[in-house]
MDAnalysis code that builds the backbone (N, CA, C; Angstrom):
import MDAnalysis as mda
import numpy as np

u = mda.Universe.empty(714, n_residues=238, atom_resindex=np.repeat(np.arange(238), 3), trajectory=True)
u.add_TopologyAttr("name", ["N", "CA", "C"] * 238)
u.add_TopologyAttr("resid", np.arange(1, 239))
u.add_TopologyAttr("resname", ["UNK", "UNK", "UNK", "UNK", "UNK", "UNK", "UNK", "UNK", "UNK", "UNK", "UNK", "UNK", "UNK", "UNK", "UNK", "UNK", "UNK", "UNK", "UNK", "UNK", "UNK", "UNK", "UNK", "UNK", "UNK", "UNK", "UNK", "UNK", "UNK", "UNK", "UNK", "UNK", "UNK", "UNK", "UNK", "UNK", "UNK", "UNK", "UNK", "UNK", "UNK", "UNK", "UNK", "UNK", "UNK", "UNK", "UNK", "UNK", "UNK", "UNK", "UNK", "UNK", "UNK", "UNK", "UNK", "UNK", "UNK", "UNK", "UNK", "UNK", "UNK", "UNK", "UNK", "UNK", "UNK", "UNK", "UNK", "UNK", "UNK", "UNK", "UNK", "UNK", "UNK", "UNK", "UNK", "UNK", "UNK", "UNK", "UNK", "UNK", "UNK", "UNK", "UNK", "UNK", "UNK", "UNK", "UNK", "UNK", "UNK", "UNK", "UNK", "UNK", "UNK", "UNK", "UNK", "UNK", "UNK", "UNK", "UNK", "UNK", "UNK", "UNK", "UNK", "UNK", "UNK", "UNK", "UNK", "UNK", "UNK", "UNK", "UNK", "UNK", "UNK", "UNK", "UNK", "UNK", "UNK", "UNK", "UNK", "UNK", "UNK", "UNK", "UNK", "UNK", "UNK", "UNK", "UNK", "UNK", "UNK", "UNK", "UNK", "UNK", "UNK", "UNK", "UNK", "UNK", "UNK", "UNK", "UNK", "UNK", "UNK", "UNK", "UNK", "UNK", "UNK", "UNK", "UNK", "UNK", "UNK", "UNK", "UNK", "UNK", "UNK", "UNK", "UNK", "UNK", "UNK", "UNK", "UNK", "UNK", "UNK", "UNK", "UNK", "UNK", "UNK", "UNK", "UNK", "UNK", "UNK", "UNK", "UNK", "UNK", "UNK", "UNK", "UNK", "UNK", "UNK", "UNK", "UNK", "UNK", "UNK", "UNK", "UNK", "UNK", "UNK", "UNK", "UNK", "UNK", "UNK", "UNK", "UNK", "UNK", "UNK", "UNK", "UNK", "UNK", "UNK", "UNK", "UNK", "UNK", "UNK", "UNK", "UNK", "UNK", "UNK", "UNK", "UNK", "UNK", "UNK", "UNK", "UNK", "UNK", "UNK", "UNK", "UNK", "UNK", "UNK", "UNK", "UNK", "UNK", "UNK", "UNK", "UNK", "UNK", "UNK", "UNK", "UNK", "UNK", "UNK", "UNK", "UNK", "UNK", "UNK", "UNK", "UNK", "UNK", "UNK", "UNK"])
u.atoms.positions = np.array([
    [12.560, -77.792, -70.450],
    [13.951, -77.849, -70.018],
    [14.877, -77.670, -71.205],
    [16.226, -76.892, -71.414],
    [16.433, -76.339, -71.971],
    [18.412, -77.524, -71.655],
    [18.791, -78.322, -72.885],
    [19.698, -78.841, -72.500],
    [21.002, -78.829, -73.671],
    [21.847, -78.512, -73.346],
    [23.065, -78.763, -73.923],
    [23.926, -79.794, -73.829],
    [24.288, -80.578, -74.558],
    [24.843, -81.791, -74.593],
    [26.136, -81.431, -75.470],
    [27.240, -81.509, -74.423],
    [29.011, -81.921, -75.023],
    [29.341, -83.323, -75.324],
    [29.087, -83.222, -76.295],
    [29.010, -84.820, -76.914],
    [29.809, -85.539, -78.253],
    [28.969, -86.199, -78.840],
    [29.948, -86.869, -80.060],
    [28.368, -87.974, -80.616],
    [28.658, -88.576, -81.267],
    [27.327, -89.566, -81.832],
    [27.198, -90.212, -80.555],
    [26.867, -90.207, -79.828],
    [26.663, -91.458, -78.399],
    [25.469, -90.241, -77.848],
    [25.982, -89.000, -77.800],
    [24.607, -88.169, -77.184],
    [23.689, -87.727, -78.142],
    [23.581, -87.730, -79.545],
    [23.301, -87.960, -80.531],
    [22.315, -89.068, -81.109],
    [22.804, -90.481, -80.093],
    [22.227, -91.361, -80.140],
    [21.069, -91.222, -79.052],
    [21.180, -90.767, -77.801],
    [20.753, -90.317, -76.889],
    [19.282, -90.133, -77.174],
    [19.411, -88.547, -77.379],
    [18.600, -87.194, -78.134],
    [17.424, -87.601, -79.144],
    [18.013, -88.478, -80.008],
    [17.446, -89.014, -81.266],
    [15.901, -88.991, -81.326],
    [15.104, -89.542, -79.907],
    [13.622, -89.518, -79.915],
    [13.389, -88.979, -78.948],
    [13.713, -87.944, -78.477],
    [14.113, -87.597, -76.752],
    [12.086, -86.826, -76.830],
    [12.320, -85.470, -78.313],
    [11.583, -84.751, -78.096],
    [10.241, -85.274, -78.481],
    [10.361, -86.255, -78.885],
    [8.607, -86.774, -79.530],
    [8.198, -87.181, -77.716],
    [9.186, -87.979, -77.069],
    [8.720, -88.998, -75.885],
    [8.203, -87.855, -75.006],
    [8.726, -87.155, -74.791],
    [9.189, -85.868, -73.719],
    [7.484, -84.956, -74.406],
    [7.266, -84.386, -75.254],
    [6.077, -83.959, -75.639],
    [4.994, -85.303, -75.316],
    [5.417, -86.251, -75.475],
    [3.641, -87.102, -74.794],
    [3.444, -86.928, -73.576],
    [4.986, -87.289, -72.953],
    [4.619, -87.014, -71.404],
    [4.354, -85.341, -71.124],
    [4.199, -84.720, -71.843],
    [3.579, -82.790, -71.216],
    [5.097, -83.078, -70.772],
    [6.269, -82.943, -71.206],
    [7.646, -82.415, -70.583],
    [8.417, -81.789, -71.414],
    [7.793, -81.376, -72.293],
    [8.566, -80.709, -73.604],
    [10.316, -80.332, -73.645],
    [11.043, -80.753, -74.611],
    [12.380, -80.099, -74.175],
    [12.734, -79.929, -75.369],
    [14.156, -78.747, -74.961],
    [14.987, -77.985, -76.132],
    [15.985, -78.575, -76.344],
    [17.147, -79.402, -77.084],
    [18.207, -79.905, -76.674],
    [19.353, -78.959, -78.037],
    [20.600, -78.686, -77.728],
    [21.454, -78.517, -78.743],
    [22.546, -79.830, -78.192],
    [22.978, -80.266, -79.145],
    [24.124, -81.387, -79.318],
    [25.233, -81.002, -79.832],
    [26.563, -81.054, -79.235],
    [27.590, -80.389, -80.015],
    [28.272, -81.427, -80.296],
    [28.064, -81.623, -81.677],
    [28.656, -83.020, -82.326],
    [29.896, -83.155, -82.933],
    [31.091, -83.710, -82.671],
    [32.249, -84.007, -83.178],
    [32.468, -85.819, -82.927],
    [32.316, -86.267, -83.683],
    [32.093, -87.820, -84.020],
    [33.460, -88.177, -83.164],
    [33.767, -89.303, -82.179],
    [34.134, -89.827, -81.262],
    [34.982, -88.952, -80.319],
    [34.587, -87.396, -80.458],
    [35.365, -86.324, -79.353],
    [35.190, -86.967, -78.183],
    [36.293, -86.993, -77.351],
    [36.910, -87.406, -76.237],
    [36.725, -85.703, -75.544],
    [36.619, -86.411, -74.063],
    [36.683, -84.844, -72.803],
    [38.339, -84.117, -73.019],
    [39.140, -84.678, -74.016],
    [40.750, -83.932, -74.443],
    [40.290, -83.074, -74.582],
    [40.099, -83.554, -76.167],
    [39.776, -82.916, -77.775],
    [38.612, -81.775, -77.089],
    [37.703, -81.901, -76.285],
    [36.522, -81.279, -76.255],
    [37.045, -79.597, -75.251],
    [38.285, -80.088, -74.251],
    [39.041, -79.095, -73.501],
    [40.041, -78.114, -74.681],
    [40.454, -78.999, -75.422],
    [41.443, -78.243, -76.130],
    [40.770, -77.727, -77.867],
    [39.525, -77.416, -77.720],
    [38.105, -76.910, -78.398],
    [38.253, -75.900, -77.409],
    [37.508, -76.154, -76.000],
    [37.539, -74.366, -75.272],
    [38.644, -73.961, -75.140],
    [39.525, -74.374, -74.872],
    [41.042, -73.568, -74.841],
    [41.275, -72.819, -76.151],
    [41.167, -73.380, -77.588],
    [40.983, -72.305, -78.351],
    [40.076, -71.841, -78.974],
    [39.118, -72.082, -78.547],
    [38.158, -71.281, -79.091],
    [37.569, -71.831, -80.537],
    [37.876, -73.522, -80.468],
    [37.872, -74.161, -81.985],
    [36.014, -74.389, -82.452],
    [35.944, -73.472, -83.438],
    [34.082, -73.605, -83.878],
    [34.075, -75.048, -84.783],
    [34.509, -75.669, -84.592],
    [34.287, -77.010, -85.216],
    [33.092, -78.067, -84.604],
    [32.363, -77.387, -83.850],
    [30.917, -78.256, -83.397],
    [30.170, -78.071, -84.755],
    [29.401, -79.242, -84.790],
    [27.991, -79.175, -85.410],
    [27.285, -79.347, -84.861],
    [25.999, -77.878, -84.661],
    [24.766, -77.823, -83.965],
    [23.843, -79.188, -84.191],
    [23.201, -79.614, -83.465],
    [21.955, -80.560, -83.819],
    [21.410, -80.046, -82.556],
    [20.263, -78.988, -83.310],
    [19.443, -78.412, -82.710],
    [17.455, -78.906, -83.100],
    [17.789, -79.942, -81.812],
    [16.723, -80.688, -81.567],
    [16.231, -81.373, -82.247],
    [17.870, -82.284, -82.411],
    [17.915, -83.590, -83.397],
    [18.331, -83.144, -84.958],
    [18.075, -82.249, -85.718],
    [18.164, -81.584, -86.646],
    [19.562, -80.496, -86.880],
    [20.487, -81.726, -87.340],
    [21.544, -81.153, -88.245],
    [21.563, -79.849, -88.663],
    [21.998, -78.631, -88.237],
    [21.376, -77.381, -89.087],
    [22.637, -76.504, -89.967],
    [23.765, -77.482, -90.161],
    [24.427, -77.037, -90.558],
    [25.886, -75.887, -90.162],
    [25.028, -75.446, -89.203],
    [25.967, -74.511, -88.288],
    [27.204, -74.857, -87.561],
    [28.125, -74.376, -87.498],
    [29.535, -74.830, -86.586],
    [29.790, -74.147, -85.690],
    [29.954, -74.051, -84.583],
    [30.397, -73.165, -82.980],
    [30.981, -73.918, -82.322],
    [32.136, -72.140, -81.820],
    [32.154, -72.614, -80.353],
    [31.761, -72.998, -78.918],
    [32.906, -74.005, -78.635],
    [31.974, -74.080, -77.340],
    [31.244, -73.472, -76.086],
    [32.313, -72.206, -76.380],
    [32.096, -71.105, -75.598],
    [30.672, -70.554, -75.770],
    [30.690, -70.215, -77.273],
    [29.840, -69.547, -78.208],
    [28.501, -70.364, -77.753],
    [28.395, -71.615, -77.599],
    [27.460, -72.425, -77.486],
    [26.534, -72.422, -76.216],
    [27.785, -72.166, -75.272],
    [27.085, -71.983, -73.890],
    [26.427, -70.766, -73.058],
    [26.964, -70.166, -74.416],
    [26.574, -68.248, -73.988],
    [25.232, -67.976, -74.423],
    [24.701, -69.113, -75.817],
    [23.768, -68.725, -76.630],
    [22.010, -68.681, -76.009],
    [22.096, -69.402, -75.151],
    [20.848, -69.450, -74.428],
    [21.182, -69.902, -72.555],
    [20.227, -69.746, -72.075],
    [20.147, -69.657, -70.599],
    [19.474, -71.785, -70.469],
    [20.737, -72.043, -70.395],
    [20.924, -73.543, -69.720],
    [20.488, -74.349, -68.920],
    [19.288, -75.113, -68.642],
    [19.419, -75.572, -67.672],
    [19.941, -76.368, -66.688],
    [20.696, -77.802, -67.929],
    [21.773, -78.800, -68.422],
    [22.477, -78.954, -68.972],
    [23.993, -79.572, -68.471],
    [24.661, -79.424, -69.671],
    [25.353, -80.814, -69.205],
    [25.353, -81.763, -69.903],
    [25.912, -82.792, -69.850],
    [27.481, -83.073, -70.608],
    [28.201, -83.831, -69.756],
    [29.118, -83.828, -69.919],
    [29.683, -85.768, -70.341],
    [30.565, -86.070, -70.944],
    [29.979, -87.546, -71.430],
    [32.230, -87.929, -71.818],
    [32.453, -89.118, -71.779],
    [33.757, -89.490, -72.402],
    [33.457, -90.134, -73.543],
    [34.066, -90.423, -74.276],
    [34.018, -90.768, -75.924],
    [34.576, -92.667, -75.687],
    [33.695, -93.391, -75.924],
    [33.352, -94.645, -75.556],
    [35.088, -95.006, -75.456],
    [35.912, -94.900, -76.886],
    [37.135, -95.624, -76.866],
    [37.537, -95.698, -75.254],
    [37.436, -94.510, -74.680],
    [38.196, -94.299, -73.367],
    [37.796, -94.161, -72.177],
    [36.077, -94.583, -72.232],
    [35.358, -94.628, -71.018],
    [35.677, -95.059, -69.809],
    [36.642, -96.597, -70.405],
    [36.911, -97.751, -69.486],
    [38.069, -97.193, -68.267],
    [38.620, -95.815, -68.691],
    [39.633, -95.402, -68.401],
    [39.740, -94.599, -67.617],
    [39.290, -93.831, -65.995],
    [39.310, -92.783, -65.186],
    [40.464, -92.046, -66.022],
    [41.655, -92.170, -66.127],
    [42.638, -91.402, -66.021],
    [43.047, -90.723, -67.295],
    [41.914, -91.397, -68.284],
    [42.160, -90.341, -69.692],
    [40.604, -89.405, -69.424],
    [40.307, -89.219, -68.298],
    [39.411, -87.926, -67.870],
    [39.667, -86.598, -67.512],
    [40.661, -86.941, -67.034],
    [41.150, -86.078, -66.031],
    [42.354, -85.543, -66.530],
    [43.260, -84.119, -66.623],
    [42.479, -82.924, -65.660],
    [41.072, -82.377, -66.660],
    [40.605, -83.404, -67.722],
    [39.825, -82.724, -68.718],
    [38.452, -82.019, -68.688],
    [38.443, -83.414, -67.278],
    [36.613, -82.967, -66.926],
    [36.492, -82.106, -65.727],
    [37.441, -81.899, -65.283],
    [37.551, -80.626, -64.266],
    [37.921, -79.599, -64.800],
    [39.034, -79.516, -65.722],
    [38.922, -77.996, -66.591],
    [37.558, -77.937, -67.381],
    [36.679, -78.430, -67.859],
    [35.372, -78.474, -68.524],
    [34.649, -77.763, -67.549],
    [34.296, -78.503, -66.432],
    [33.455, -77.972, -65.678],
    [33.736, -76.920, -65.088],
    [34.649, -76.214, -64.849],
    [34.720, -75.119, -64.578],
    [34.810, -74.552, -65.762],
    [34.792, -74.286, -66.691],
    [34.498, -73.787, -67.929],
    [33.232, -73.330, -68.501],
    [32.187, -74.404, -68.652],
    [30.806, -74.444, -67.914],
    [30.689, -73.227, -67.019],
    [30.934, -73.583, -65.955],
    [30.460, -72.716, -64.837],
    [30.576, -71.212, -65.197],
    [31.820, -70.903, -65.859],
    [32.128, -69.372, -66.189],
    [31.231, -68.919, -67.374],
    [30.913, -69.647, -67.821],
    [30.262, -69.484, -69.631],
    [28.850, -70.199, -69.485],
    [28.150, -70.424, -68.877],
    [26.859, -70.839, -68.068],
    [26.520, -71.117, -66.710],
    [26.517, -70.127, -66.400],
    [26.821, -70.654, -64.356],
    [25.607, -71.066, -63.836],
    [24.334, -71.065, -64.486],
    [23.264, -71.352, -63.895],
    [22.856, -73.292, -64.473],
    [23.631, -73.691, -65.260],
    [23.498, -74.500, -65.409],
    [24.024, -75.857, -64.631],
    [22.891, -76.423, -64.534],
    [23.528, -78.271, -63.834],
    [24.241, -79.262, -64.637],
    [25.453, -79.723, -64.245],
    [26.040, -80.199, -65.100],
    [25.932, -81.644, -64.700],
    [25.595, -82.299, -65.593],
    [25.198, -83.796, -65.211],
    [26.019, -84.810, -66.359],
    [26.531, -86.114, -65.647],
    [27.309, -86.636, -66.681],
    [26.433, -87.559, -67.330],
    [26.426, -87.906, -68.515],
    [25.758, -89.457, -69.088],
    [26.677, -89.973, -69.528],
    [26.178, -90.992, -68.506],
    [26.992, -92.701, -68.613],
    [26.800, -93.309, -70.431],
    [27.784, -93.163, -70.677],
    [27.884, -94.075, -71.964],
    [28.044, -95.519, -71.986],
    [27.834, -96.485, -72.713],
    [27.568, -98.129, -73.049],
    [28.568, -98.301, -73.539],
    [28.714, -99.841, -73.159],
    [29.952, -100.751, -73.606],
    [29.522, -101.205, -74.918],
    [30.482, -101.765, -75.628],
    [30.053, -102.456, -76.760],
    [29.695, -103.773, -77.003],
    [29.036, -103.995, -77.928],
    [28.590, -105.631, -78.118],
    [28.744, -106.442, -78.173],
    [28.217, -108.118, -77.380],
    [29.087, -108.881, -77.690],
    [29.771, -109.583, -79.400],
    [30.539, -110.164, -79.152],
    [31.043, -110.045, -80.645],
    [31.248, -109.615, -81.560],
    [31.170, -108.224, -81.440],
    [31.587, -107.044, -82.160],
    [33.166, -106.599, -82.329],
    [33.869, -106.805, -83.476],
    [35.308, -106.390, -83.431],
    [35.298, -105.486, -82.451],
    [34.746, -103.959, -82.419],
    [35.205, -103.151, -81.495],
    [35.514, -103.805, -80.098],
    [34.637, -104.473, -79.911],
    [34.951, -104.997, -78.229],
    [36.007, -106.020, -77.877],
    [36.532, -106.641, -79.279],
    [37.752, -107.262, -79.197],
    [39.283, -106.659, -79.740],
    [39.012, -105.354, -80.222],
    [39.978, -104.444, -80.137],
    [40.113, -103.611, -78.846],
    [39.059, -103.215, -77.971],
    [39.473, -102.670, -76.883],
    [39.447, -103.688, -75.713],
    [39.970, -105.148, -75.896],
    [40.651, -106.031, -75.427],
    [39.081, -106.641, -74.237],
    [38.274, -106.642, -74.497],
    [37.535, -107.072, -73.662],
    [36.599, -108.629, -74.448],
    [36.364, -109.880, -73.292],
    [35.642, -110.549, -74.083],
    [34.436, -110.821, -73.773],
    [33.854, -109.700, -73.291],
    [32.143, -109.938, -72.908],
    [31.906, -108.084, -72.739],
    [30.566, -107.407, -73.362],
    [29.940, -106.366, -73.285],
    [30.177, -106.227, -71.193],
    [29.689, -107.596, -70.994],
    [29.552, -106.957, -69.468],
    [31.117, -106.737, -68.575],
    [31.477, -107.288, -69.138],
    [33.084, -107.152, -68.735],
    [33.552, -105.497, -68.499],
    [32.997, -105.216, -70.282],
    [33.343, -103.954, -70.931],
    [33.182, -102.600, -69.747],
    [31.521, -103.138, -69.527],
    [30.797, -102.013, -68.948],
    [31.231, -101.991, -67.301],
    [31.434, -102.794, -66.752],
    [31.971, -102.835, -65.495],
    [33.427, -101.696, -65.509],
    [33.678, -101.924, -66.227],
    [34.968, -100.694, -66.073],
    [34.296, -99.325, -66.667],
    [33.281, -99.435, -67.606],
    [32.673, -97.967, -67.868],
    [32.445, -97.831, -66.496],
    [31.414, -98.091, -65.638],
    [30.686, -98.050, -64.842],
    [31.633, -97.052, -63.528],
    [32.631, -98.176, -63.126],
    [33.862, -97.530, -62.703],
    [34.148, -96.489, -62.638],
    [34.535, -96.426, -63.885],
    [34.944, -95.154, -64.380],
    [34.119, -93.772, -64.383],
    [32.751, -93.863, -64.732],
    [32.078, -92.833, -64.356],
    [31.274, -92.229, -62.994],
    [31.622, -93.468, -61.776],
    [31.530, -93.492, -60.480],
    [32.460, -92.782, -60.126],
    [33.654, -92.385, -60.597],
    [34.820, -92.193, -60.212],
    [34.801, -90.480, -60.724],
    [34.676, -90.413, -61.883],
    [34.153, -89.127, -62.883],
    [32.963, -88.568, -61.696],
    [32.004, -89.202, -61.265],
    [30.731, -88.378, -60.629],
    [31.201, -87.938, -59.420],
    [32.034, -88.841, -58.627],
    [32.568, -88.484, -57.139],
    [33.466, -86.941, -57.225],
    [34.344, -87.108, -58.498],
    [35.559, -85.953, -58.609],
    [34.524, -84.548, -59.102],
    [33.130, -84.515, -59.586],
    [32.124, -83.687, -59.805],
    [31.313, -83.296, -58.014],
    [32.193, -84.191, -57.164],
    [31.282, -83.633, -56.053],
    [29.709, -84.589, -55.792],
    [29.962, -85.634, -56.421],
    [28.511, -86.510, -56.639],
    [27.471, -86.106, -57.264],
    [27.724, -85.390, -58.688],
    [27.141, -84.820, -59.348],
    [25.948, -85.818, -59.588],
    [24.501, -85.437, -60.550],
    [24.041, -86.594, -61.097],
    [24.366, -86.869, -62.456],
    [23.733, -88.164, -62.750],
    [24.115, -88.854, -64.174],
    [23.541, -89.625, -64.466],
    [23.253, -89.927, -65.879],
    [21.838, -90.339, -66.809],
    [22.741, -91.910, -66.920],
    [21.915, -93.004, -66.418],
    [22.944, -94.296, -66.409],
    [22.060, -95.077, -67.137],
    [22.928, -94.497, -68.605],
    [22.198, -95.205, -69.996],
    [22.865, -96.766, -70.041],
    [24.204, -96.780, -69.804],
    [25.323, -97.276, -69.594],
    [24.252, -98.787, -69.293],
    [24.057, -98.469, -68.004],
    [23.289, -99.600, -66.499],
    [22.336, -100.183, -67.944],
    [21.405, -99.483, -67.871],
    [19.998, -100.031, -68.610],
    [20.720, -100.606, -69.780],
    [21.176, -100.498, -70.666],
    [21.986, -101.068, -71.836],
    [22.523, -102.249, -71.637],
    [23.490, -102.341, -70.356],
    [23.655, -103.621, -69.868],
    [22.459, -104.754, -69.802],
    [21.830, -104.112, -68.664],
    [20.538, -105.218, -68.396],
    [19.706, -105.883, -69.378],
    [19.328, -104.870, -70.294],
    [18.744, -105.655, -71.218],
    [19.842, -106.320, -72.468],
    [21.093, -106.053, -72.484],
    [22.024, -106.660, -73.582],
    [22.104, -108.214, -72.676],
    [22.152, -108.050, -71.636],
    [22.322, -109.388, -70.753],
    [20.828, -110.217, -70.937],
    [20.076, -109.660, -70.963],
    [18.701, -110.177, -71.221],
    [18.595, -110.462, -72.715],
    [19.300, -110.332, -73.644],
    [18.946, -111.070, -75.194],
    [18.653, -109.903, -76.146],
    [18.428, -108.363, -75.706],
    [18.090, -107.439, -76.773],
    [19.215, -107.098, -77.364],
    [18.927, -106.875, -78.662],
    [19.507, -106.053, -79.499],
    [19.748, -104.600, -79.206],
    [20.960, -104.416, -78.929],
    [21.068, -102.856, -78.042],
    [21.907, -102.077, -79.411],
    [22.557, -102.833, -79.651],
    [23.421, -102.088, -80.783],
    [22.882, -102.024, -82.181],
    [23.893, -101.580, -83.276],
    [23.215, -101.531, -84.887],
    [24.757, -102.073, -85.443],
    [25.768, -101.376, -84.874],
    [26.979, -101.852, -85.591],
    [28.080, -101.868, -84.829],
    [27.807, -102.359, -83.361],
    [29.028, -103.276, -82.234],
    [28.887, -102.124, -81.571],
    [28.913, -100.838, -81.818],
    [28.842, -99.627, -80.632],
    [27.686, -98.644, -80.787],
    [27.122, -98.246, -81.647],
    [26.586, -97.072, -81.358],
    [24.904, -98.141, -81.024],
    [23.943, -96.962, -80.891],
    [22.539, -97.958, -80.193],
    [21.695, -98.350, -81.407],
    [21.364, -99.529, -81.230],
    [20.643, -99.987, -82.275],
    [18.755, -98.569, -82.071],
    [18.333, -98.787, -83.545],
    [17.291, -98.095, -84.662],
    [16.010, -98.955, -84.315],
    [15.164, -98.954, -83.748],
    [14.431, -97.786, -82.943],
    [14.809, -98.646, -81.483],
    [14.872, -99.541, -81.408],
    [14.798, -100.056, -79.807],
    [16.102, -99.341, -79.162],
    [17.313, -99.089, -79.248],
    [18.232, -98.617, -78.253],
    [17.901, -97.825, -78.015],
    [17.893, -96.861, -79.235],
    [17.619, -95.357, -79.024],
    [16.239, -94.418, -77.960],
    [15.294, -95.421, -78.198],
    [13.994, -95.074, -77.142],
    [14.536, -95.430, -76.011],
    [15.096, -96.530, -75.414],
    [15.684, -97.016, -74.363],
    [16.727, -95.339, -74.199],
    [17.662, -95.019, -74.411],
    [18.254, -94.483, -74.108],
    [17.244, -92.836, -74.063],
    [16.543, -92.150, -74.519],
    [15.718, -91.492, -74.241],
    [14.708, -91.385, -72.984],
    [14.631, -92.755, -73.052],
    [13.881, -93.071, -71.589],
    [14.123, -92.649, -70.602],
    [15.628, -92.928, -70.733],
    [16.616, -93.142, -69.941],
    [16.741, -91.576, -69.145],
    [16.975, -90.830, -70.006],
    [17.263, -89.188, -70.513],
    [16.075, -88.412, -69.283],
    [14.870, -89.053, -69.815],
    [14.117, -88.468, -69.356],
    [13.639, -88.597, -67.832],
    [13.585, -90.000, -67.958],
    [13.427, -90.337, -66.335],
    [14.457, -89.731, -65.535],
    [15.435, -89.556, -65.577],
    [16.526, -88.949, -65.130],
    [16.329, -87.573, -64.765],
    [16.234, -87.084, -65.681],
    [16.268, -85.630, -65.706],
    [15.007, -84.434, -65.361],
    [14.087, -85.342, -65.785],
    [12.875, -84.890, -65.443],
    [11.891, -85.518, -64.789],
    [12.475, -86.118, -64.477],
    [11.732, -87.321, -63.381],
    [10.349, -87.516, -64.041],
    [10.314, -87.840, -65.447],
    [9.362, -88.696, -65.894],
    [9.112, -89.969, -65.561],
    [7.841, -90.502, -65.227],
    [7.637, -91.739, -64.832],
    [7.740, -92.747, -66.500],
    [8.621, -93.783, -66.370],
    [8.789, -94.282, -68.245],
    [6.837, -94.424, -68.515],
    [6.282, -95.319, -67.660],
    [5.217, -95.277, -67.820],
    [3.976, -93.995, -68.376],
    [4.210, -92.778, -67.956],
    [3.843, -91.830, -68.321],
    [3.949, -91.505, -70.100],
    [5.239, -91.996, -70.403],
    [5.707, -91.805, -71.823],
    [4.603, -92.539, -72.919],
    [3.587, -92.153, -73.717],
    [3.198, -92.996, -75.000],
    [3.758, -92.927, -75.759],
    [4.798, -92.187, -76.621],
    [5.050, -92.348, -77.909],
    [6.146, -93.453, -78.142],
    [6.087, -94.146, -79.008],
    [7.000, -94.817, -79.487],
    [7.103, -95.021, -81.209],
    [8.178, -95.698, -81.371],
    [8.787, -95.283, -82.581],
    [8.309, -96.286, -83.580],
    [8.238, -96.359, -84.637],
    [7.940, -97.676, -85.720],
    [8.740, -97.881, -85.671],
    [7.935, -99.483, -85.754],
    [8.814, -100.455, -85.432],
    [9.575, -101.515, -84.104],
    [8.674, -100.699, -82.833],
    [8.421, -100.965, -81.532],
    [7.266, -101.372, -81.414],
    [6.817, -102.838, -80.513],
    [5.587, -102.405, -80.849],
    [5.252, -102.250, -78.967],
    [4.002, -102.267, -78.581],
    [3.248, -101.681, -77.487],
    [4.214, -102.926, -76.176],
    [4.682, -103.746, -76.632],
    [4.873, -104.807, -75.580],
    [6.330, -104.534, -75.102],
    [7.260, -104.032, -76.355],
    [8.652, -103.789, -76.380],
    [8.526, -102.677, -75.400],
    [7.753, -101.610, -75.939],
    [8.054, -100.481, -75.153],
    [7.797, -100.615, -73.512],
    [6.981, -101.382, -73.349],
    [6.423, -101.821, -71.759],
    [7.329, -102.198, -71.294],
    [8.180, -103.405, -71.690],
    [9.499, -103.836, -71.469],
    [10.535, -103.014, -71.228],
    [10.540, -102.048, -72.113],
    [11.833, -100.799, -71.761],
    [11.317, -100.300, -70.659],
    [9.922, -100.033, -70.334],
    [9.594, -98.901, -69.197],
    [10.077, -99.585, -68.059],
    [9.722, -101.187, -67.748],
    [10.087, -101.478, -66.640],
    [11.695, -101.712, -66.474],
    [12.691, -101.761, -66.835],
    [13.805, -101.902, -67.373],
    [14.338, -100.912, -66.509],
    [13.765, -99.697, -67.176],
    [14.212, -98.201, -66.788],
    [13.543, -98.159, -65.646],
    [12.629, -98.596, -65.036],
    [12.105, -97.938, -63.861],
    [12.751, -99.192, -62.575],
    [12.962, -99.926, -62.805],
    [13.923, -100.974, -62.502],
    [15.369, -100.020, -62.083],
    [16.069, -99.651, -62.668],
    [17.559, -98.859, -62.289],
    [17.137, -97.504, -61.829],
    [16.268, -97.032, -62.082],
    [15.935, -95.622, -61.401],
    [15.055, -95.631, -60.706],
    [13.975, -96.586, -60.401],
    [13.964, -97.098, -58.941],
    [12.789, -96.370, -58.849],
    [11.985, -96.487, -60.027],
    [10.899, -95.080, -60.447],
    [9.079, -96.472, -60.610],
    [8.648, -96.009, -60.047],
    [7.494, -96.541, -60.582],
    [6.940, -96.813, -61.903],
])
């Protein structure tokens, strides 16, 4: 499967172990990441509107130095996915989406039409983490209840598109005592990040988590069991 991700470090965070997990399970995948560190669905519209090459490729996890447009990006290979994502500051927010993620997606459509455009749910931040007491909230789950919202709201205006609900699983186990984060927002080194891969995959390729062996140092065989049922728990997956 062949996926493009309009993103910022959150799909980045995503991606991170996507292709080791995805090769154990026989599901091999291609991913490019178009990285602009906390790009919002604005910033990411008013990129295709002019034609701004200020992405950095991370082509299959690997930084390669390269800068494109978005246009440029979606023309470059035959798509199967292309995910579409809000930039955490403003998740909580339906109305700093819009008209952004409807001019996107039709944008998409003209400049990859064969592709499925699927949103991933992004995560709230941690408890006790300044960030989460600058964007006025005093509990992660508080936080995420309005992500949640918000991208229910984002999936309906897509027509009930689907969407990778990294968001959900992040919750459950932050409510359960794990360490989800590294520094109040982005996913904690190696446990979030497999979690959120999991996530990726079960989703998208309807990998069973169970199917998945690889895991990362520093996980050990019991953690990862724990994530599988976690994930197969919200996706409702064996």
């Amino acid at each position: 499967m062949k996926i493009l991700s309009i993103g910022n470090s959150f799909s980045d965070d995503a991606t991170a172990f996507l292709h080791q997990m995805a090769a154990s399970a026989g599901a091999p995948v291609h991913t490019v990441n178009l990285f602009i560190g906390g790009c919002s669905l604005e910033r990411h519209w008013d990129n295709a509107l002019h034609g701004t090459d200020t992405y950095q490729k991370q082509v299959d996890t690997v930084r390669d130095g390269g800068q494109i447009a978005l246009q440029d990006a979606l023309r470059a290979e035959t798509w199967d996915v292309v995910t579409l994502q809000q930039c955490s500051a403003q998740s909580v927010d339906f109305g700093t989406y819009q008209p952004y993620l409807d001019n996107l997606t039709a944008f998409v459509k003209t400049h990859a039409p064969g592709a499925e455009i699927v949103l991933h749910e992004t995560w709230a931040y941690a408890d006790g983490s300044a960030r989460l007491a600058e964007a006025g909230y005093a509990s992660h789950a508080a936080m995420f209840a309005d992500v949640a919202q918000a991208y229910e709201q984002a999936r309906a205006a897509l027509g009930g598109c689907r969407m990778i609900p990294c968001g959900e699983v992040v919750a459950r186990m932050a409510a359960d005592g794990y360490v989800m984060h590294r520094d109040g927002f982005h996913a904690s080194i190696p446990l979030g990040r497999y979690v959120l891969a999991m996530v990726w995959l079960a989703s998208l390729l309807a990998v069973k988590p169970k199917q998945i062996t690889w895991r990362p140092d520093g996980l050990t065989r019991d953690e990862a069991a724990q994530v599988q049922g976690y994930v197969a728990g919200v996706l409702k997956q064996g």
